[in-house]
KOLVEXFI-926570 format. One record per atom (N, C-alpha, C): residue number from 1; residue in one letter; chain; atom name; x, y, z. Coordinates in nm, 4 decimals. Layout:
% residues N
r num: NUM, residu: a, chaine: A, atome: CA, c1: X, c2: Y, c3: Z
...
END
This chain:
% residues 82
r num: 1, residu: x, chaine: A, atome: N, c1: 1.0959, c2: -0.3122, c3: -0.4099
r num: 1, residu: x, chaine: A, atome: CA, c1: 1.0615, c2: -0.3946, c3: -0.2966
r num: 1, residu: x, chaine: A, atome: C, c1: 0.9285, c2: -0.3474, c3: -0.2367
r num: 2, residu: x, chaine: A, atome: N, c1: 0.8431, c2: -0.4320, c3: -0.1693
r num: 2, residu: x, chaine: A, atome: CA, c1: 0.7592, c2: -0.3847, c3: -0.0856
r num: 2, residu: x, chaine: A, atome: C, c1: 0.7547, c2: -0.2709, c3: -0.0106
r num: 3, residu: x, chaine: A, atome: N, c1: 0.8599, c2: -0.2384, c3: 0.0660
r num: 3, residu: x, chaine: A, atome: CA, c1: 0.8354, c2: -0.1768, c3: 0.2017
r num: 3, residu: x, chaine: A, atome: C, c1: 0.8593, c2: -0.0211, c3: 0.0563
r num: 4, residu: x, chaine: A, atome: N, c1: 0.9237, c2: -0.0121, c3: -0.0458
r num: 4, residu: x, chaine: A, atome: CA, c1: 0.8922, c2: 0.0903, c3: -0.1174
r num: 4, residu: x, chaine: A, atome: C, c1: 0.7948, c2: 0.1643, c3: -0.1710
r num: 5, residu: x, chaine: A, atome: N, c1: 0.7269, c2: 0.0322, c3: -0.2542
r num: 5, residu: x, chaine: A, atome: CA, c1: 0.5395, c2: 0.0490, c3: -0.2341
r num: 5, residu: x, chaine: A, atome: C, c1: 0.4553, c2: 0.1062, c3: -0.1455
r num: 6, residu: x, chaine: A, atome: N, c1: 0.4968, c2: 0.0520, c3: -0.0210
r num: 6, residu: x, chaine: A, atome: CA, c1: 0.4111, c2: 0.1167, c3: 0.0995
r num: 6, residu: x, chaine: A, atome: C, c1: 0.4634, c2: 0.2181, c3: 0.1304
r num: 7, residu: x, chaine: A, atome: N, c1: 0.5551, c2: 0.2958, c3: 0.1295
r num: 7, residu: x, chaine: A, atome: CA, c1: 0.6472, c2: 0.3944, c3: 0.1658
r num: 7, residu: x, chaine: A, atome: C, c1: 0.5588, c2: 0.5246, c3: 0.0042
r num: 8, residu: x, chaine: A, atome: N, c1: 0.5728, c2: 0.4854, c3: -0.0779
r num: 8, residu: x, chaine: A, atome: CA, c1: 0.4945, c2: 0.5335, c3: -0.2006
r num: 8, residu: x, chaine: A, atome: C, c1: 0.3711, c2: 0.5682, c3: -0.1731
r num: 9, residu: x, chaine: A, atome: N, c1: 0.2738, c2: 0.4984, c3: -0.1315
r num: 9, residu: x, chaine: A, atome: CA, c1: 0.1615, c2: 0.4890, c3: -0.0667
r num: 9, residu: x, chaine: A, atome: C, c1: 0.0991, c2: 0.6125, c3: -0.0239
r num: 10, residu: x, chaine: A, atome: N, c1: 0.1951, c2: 0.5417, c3: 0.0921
r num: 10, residu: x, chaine: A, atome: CA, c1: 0.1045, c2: 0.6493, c3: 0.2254
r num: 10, residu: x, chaine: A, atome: C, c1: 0.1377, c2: 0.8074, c3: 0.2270
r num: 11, residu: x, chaine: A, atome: N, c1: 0.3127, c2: 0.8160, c3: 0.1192
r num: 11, residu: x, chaine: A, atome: CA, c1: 0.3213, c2: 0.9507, c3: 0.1095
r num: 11, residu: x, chaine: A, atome: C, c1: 0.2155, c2: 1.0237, c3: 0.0044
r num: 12, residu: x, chaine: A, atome: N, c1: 0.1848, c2: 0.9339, c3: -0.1076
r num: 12, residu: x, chaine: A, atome: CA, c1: 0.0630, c2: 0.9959, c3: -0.1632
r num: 12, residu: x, chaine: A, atome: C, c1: -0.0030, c2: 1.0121, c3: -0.1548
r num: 13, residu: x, chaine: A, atome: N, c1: -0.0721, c2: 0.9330, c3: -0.0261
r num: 13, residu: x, chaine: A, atome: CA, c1: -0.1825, c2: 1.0037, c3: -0.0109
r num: 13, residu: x, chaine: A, atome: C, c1: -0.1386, c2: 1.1308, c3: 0.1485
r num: 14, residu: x, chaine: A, atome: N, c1: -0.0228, c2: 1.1663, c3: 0.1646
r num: 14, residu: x, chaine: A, atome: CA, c1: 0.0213, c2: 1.2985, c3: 0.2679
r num: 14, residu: x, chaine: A, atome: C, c1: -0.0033, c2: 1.2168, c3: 0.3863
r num: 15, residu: x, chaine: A, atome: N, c1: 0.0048, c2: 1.1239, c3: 0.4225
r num: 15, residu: x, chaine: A, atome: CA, c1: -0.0031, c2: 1.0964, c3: 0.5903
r num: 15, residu: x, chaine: A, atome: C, c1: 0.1389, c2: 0.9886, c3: 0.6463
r num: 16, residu: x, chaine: A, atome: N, c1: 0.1496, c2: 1.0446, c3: 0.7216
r num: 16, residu: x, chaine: A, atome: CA, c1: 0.2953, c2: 0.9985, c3: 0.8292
r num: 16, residu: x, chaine: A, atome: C, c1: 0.2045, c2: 0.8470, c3: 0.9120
r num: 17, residu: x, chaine: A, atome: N, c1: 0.3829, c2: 0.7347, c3: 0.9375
r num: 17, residu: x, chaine: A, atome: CA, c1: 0.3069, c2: 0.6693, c3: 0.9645
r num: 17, residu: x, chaine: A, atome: C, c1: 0.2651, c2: 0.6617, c3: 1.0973
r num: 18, residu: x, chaine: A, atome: N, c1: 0.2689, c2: 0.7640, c3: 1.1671
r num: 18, residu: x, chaine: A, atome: CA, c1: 0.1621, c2: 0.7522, c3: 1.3047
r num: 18, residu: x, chaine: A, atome: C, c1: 0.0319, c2: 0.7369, c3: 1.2314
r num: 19, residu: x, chaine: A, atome: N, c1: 0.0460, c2: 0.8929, c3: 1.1313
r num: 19, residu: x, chaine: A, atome: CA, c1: -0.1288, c2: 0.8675, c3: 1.1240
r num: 19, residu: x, chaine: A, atome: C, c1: -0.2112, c2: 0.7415, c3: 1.0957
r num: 20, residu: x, chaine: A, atome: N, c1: -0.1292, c2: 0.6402, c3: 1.0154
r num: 20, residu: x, chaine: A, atome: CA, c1: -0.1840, c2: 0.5373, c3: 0.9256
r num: 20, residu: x, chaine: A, atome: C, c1: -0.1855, c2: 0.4841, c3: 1.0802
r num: 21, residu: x, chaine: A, atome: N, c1: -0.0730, c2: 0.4350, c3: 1.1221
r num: 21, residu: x, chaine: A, atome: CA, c1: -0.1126, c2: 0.3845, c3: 1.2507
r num: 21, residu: x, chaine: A, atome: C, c1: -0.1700, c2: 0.3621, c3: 1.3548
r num: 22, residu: x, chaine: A, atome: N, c1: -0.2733, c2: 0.4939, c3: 1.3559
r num: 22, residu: x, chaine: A, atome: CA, c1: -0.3905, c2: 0.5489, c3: 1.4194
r num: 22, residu: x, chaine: A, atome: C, c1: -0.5125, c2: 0.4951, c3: 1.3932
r num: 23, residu: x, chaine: A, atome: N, c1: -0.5498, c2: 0.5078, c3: 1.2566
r num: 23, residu: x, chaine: A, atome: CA, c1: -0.6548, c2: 0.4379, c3: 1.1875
r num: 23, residu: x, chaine: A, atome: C, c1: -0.6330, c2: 0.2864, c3: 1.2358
r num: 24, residu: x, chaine: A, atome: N, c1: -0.7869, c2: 0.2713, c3: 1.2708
r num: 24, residu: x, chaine: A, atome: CA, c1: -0.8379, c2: 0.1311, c3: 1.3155
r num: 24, residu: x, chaine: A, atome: C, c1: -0.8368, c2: 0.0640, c3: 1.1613
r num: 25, residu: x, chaine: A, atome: N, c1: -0.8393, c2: 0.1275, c3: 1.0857
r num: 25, residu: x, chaine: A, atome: CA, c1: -0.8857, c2: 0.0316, c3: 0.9225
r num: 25, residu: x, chaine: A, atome: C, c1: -0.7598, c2: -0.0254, c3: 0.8593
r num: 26, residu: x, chaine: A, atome: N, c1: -0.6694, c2: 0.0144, c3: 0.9435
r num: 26, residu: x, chaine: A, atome: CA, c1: -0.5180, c2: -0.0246, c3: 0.8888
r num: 26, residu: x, chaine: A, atome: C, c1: -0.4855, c2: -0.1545, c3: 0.9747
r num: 27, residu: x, chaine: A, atome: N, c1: -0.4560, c2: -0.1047, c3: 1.0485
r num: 27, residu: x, chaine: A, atome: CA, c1: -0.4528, c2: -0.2010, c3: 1.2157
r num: 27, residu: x, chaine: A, atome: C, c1: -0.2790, c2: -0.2680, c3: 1.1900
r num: 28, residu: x, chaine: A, atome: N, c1: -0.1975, c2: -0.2077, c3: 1.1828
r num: 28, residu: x, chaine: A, atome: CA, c1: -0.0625, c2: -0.2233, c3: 1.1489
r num: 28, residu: x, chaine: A, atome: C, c1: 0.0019, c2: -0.1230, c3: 1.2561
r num: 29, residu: x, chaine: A, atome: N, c1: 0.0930, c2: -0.1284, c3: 1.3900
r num: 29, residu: x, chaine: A, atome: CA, c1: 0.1541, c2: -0.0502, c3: 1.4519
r num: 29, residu: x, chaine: A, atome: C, c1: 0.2335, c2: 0.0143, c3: 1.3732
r num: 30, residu: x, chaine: A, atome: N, c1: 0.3055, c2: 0.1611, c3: 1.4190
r num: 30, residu: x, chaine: A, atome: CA, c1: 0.3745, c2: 0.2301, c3: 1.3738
r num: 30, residu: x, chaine: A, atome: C, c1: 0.5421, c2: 0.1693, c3: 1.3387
r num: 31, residu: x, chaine: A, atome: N, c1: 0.5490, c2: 0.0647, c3: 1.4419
r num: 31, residu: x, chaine: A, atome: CA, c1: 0.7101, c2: 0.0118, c3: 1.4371
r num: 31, residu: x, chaine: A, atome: C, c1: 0.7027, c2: -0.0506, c3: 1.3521
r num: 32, residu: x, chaine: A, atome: N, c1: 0.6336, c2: -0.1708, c3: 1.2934
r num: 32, residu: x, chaine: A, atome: CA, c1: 0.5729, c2: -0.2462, c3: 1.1923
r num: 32, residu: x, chaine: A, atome: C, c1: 0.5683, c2: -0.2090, c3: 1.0813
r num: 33, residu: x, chaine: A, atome: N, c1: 0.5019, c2: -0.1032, c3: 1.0650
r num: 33, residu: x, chaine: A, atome: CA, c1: 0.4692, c2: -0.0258, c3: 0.9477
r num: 33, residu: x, chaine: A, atome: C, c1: 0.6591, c2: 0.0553, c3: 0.9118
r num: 34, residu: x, chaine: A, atome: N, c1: 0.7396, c2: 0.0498, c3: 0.9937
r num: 34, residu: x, chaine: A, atome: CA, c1: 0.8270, c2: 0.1196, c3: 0.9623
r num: 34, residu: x, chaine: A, atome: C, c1: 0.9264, c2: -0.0005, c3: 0.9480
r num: 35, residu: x, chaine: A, atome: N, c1: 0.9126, c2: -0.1154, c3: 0.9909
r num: 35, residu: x, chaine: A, atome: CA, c1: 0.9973, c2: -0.2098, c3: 0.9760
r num: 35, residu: x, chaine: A, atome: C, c1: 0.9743, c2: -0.2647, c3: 0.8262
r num: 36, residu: x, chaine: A, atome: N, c1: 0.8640, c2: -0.2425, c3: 0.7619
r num: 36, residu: x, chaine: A, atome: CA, c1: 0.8198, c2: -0.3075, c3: 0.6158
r num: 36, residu: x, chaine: A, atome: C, c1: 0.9194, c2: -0.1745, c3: 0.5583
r num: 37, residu: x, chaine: A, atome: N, c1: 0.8260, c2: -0.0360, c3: 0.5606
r num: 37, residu: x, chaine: A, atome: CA, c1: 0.8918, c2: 0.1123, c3: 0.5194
r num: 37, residu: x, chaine: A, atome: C, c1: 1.0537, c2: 0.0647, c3: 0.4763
r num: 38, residu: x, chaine: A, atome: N, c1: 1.1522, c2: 0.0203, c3: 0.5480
r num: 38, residu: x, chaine: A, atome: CA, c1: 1.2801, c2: -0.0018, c3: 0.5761
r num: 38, residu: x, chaine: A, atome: C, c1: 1.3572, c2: -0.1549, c3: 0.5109
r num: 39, residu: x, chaine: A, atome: N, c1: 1.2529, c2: -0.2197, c3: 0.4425
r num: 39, residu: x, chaine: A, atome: CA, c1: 1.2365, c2: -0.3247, c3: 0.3762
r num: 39, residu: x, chaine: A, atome: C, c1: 1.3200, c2: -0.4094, c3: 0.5005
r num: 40, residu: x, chaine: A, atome: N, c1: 1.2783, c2: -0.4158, c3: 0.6304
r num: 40, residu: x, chaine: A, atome: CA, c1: 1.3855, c2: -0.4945, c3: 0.7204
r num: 40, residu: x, chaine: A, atome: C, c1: 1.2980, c2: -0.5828, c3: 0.7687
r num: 41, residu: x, chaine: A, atome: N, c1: 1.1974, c2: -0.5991, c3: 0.6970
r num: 41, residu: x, chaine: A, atome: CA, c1: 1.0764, c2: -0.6673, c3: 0.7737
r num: 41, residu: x, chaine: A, atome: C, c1: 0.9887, c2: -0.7019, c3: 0.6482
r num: 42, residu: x, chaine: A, atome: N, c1: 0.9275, c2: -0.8238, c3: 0.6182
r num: 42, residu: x, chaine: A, atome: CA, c1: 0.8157, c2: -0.8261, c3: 0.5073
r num: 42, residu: x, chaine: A, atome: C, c1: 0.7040, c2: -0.8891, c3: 0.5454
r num: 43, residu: x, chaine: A, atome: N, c1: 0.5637, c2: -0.8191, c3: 0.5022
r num: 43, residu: x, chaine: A, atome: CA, c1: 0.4374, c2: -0.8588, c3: 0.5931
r num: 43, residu: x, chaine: A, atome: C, c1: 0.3901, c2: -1.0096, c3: 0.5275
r num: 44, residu: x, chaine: A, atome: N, c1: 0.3077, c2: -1.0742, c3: 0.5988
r num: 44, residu: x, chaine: A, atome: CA, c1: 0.2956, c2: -1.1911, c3: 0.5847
r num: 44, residu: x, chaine: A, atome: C, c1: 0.1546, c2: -1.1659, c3: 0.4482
r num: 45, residu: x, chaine: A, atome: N, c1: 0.1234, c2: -1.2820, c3: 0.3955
r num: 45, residu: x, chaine: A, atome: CA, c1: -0.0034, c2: -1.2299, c3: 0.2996
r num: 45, residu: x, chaine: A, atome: C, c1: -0.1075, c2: -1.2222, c3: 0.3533
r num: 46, residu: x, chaine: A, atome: N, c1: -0.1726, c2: -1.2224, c3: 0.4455
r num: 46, residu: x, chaine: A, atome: CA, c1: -0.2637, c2: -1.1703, c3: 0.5063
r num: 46, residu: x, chaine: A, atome: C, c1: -0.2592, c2: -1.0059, c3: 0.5301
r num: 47, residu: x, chaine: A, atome: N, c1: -0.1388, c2: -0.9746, c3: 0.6082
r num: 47, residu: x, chaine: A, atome: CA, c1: -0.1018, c2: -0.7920, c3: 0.6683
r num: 47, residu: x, chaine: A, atome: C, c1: -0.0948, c2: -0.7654, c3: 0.4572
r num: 48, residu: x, chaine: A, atome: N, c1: -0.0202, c2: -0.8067, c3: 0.3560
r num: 48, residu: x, chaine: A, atome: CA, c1: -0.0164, c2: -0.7800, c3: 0.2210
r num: 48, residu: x, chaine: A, atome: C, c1: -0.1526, c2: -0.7868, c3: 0.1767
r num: 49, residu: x, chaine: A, atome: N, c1: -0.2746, c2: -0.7812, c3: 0.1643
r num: 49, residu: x, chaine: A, atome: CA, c1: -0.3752, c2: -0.8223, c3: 0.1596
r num: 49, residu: x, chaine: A, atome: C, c1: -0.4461, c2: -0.6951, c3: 0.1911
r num: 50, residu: x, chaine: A, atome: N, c1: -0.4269, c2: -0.6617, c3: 0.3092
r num: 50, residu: x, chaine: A, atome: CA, c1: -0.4621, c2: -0.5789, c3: 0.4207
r num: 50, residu: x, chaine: A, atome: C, c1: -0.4592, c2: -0.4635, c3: 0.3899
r num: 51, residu: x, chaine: A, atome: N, c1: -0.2863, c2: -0.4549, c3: 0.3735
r num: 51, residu: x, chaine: A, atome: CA, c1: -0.2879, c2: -0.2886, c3: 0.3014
r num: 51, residu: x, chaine: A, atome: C, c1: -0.2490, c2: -0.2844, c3: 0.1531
r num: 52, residu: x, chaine: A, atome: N, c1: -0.3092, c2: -0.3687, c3: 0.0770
r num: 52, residu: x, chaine: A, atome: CA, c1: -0.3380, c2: -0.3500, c3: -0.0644
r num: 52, residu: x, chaine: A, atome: C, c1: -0.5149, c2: -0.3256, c3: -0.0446
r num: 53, residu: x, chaine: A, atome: N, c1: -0.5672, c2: -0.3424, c3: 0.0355
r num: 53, residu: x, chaine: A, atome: CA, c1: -0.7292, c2: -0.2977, c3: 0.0468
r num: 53, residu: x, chaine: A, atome: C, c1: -0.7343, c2: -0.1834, c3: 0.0941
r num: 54, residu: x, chaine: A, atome: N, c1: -0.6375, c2: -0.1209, c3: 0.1927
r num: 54, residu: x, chaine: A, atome: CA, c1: -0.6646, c2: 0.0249, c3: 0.3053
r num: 54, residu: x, chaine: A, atome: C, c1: -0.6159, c2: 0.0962, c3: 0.1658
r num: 55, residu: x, chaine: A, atome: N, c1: -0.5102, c2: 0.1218, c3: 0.0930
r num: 55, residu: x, chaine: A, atome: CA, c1: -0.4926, c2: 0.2218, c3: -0.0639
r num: 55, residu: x, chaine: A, atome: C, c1: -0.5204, c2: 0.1741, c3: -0.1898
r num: 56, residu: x, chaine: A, atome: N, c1: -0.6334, c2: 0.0593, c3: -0.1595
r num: 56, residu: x, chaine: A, atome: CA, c1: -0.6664, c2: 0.0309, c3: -0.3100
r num: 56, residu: x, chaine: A, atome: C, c1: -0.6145, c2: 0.0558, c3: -0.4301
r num: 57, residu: x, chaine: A, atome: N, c1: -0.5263, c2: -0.0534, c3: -0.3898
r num: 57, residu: x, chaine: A, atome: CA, c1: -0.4268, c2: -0.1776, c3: -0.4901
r num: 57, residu: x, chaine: A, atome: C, c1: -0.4480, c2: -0.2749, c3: -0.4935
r num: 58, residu: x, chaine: A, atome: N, c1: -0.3599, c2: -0.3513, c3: -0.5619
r num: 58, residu: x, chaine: A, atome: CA, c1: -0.3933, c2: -0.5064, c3: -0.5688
r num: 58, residu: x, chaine: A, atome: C, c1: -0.2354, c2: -0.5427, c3: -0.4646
r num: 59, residu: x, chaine: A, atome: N, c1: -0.2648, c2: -0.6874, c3: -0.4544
r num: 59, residu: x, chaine: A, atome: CA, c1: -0.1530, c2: -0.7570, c3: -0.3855
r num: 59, residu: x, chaine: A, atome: C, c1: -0.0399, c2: -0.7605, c3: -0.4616
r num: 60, residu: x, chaine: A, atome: N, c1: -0.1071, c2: -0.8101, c3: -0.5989
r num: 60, residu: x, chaine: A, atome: CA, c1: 0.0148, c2: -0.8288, c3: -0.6493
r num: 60, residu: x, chaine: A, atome: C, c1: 0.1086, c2: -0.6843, c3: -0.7279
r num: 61, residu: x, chaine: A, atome: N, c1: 0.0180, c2: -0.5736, c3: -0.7251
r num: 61, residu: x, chaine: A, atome: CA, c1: 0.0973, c2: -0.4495, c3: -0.7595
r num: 61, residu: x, chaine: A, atome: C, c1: 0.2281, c2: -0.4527, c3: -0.6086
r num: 62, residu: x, chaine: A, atome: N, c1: 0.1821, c2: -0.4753, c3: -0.5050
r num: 62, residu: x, chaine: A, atome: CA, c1: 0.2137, c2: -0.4443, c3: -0.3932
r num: 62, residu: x, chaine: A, atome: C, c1: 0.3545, c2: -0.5486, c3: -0.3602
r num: 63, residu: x, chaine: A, atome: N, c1: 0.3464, c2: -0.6652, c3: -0.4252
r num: 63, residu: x, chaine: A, atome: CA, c1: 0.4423, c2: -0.8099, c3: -0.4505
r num: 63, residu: x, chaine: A, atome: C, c1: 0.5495, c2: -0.7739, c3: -0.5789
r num: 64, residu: x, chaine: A, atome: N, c1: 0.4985, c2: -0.6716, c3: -0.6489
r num: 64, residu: x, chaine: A, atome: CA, c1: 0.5962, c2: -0.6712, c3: -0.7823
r num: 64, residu: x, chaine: A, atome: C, c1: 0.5348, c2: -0.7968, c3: -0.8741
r num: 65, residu: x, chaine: A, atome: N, c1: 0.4253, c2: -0.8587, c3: -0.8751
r num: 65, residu: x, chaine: A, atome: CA, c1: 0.3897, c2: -0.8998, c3: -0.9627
r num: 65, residu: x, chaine: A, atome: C, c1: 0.3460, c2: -0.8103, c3: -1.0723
r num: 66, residu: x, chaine: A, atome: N, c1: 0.3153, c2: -0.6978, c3: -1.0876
r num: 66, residu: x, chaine: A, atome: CA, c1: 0.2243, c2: -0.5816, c3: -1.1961
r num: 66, residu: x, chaine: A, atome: C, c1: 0.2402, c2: -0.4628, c3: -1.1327
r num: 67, residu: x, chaine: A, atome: N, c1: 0.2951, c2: -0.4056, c3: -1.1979
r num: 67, residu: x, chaine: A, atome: CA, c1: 0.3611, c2: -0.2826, c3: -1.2224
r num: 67, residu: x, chaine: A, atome: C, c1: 0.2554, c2: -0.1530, c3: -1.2670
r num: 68, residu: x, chaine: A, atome: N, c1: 0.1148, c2: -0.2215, c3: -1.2598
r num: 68, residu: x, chaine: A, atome: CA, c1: 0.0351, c2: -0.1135, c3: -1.2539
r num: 68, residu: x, chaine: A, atome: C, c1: -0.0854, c2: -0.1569, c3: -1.2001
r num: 69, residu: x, chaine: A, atome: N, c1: -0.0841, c2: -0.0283, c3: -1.0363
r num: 69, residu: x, chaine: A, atome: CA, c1: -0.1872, c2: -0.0827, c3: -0.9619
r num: 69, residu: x, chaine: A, atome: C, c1: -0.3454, c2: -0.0807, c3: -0.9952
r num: 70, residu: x, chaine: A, atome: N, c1: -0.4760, c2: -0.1653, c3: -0.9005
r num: 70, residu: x, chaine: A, atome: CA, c1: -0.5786, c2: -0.1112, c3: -0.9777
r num: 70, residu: x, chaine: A, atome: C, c1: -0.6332, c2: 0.0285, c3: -0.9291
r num: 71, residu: x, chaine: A, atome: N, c1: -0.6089, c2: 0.1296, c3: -0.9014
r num: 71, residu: x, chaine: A, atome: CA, c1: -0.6662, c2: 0.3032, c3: -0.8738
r num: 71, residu: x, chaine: A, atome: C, c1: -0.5971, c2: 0.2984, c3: -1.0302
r num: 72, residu: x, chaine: A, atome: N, c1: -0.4928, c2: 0.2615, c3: -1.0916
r num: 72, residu: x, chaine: A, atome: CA, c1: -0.4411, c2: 0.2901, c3: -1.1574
r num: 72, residu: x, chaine: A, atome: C, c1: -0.4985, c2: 0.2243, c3: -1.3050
r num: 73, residu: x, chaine: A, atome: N, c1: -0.5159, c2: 0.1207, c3: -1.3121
r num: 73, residu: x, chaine: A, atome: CA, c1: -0.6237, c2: -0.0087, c3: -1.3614
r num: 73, residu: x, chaine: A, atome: C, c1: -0.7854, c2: 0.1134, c3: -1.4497
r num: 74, residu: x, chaine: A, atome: N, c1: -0.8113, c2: 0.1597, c3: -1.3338
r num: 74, residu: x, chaine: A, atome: CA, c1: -0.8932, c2: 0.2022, c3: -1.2792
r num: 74, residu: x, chaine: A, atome: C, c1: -0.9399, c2: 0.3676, c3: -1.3836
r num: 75, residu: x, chaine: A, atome: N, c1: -0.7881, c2: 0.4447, c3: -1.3301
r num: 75, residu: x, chaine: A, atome: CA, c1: -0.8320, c2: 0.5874, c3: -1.4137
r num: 75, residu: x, chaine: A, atome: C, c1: -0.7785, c2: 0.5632, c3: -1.5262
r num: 76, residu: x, chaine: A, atome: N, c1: -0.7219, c2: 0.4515, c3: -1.5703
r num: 76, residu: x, chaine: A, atome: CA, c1: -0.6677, c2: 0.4700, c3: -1.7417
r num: 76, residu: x, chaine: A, atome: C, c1: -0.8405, c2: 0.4219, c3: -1.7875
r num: 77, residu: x, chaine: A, atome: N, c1: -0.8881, c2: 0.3186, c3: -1.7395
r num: 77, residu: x, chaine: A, atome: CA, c1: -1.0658, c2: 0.2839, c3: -1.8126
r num: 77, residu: x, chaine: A, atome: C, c1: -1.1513, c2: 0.4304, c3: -1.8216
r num: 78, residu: x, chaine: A, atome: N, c1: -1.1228, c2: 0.4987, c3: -1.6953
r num: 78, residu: x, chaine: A, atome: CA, c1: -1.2172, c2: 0.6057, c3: -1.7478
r num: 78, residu: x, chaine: A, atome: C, c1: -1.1796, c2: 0.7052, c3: -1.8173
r num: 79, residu: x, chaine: A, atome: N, c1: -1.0332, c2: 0.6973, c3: -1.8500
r num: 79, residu: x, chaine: A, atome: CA, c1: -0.9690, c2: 0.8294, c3: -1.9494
r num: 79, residu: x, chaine: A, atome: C, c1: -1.0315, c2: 0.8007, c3: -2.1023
r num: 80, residu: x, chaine: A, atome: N, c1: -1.0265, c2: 0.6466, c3: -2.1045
r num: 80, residu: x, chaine: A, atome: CA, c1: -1.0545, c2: 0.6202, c3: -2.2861
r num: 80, residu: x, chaine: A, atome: C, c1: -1.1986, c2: 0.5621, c3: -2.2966
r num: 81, residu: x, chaine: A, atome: N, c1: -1.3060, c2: 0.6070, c3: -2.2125
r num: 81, residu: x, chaine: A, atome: CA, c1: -1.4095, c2: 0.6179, c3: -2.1879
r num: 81, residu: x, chaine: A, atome: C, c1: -1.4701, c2: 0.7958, c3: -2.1741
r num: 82, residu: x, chaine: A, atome: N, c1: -1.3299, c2: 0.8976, c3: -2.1997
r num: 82, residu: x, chaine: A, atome: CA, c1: -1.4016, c2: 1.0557, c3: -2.2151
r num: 82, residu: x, chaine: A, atome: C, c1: -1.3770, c2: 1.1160, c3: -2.3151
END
């Protein structure tokens, strides 16, 4: 589900969601962000959009359309490029 993705996310990259919540580049409150977290809540495609751009992914990694995001897209091109 979504709110797993984002829950995946933000622990990889080590920040709690106050912190994300803090950041102006997110712009998602902490309750919000924990109501997706909790899959009790699902963001509209715009907020999906939003934070598939703040951890550079795609939407649809983020939708369960593709199962491999682009950071991910991303370091397999430069592995079989060394």
């Amino acid at each position: 589900m979504i709110g797993d993705k984002i829950k995946l996310l933000r622990e990889a990259k080590g920040l709690t969601q106050q912190q994300i919540a803090q950041d102006p580049a997110f712009g998602i409150k902490q309750g919000t962000l924990s109501a997706y977290e909790r899959n009790a809540r699902e963001p509209n495609i715009e907020t999906i959009r939003r934070i598939a751009e703040y951890f550079g992914v795609t939407s649809d990694y983020l939708i369960g359309i593709s199962a491999v995001s682009y950071t991910h897209l991303r370091a397999h091109e430069t592995d079989q490029y060394l």
